[in-house]
Phi, psi and omega in degrees: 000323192293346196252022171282116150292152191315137175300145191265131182314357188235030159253331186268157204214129153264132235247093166266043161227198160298334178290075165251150181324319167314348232221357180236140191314330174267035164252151168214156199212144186192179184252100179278222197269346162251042182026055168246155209270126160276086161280136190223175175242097163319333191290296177298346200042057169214128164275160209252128147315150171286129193069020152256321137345328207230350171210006168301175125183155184253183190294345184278009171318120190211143162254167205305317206281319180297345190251004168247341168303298175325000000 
């Protein structure tokens, strides 16, 4: 995740419900080599600015049930 680059912000929509990137199943989260924290989308291969994760989603939002039901 750390040699991924940032997502361009005009991928992302903002979300005034639970369906936020935190909150969807392609979200992943890690540490990089100076233990500062990184949050991404596996799906984009892009991190998320801190705190687009928590009021973000792109139209590819999906939850664990839903992705298992798929």
């Amino acid at each position: 995740m750390e040699e991924w680059n940032y997502l361009d912000e005009r991928r992302l929509e903002r979300s005034y419900d639970s369906r936020v990137c935190v909150s969807c199943v392609h979200f992943a989260h890690g540490v990089d080599s100076h233990c500062r924290t990184l949050v991404a989308c596996r799906l984009h291969r892009g991190q998320l600015q801190q705190g687009d994760h928590l009021t973000r989603r792109c139209e590819h939002w999906k939850w664990a049930t839903e992705a298992a039901i798929a």
